[in-house]
C-alpha positions in Angstrom: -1.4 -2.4 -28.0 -1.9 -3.1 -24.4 -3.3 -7.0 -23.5 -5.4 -6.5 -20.3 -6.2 -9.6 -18.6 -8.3 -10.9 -16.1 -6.7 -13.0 -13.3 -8.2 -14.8 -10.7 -8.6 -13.0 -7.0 -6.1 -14.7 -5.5 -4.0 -14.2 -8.3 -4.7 -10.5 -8.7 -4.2 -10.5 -4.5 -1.0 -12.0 -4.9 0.5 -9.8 -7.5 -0.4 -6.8 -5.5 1.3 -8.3 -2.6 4.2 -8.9 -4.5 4.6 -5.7 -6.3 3.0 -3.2 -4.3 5.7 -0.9 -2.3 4.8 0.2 1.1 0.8 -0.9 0.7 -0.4 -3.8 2.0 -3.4 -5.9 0.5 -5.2 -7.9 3.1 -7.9 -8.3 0.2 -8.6 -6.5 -2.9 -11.3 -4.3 -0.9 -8.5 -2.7 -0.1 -8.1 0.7 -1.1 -5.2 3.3 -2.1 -4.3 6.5 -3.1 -2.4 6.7 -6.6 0.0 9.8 -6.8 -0.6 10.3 -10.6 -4.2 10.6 -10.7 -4.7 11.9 -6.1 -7.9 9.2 -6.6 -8.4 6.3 -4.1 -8.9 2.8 -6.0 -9.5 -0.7 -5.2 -7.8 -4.2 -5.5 -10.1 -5.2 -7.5 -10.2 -2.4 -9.8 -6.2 -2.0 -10.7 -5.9 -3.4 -14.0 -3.2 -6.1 -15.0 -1.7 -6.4 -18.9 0.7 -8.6 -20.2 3.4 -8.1 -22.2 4.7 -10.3 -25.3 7.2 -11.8 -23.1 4.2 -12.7 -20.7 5.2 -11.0 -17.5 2.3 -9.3 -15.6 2.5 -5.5 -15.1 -0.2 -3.9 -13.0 -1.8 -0.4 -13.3 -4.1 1.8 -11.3 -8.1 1.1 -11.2 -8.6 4.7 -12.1 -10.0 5.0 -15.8 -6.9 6.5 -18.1 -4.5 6.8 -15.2 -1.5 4.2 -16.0 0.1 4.8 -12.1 2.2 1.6 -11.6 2.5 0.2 -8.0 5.7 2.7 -6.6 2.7 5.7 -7.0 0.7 4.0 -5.1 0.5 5.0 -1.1 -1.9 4.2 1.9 -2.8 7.7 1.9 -2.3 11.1 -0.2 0.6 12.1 1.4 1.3 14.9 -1.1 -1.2 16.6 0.0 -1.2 17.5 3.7 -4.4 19.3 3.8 -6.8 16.4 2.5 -8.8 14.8 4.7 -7.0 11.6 4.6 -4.1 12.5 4.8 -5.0 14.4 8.2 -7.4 10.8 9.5 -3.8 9.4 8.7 -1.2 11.4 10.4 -3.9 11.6 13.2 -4.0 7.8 13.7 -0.3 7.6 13.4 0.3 10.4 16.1 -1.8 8.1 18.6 -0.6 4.8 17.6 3.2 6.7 18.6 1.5 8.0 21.9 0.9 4.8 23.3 3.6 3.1 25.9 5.7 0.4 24.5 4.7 -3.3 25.0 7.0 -5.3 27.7 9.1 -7.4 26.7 9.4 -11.3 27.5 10.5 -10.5 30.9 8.1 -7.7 31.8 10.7 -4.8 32.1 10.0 -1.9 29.0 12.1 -2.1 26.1 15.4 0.4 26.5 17.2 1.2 23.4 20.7 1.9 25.4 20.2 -1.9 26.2 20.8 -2.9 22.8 24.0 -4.6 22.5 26.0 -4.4 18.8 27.2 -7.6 17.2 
């Protein structure tokens, strides 16, 4: 029988830091999109059990969905046609747009400058 346990926020924040792959948690109002049930849950509602050994395994907040932090993603990228996935792309596509930042000297970055080791 699974143990589900309550932890305290920063505890709960901190596991989801730890374990989370490719999702950041600046707080648990975060949300994200679980690939096993395509719905969008919060920090605070992924649910964490504990095993006999102790260790503390998280799942998704999504009632009978047991998605595990490697089906977790920022956005539902399975699914190109959903709206958030388009908001996404959208605000990636601009974010790529914009120039590159000088660097300490105030000339722009140039890959072909990049000396191996």
């Amino acid at each position: 029988m699974t143990k589900y346990v309550t932890l305290p926020h920063n505890k709960k924040l901190n596991l989801l830091r730890e374990h989370s792959m490719g999702c950041d948690w600046p707080n648990l109002e975060q949300e994200h999109w679980c690939l096993h049930c395509e719905k969008k849950f919060s920090g605070h509602a992924a649910r964490v059990w504990q095993a006999e050994n102790g260790s503390l395994w998280l799942e998704c907040g999504t009632p009978e969905c047991d998605g595990s932090p490697i089906d977790w993603a920022p956005y539902p990228w399975w699914d190109p046609k959903h709206p958030a996935t388009k908001e996404y792309l959208k605000k990636e596509k601009a974010e790529s747009k914009r120039p590159p930042k000088p660097n300490r000297r105030g000339k722009k970055s140039d890959p072909s400058d990049d000396v191996p080791f």
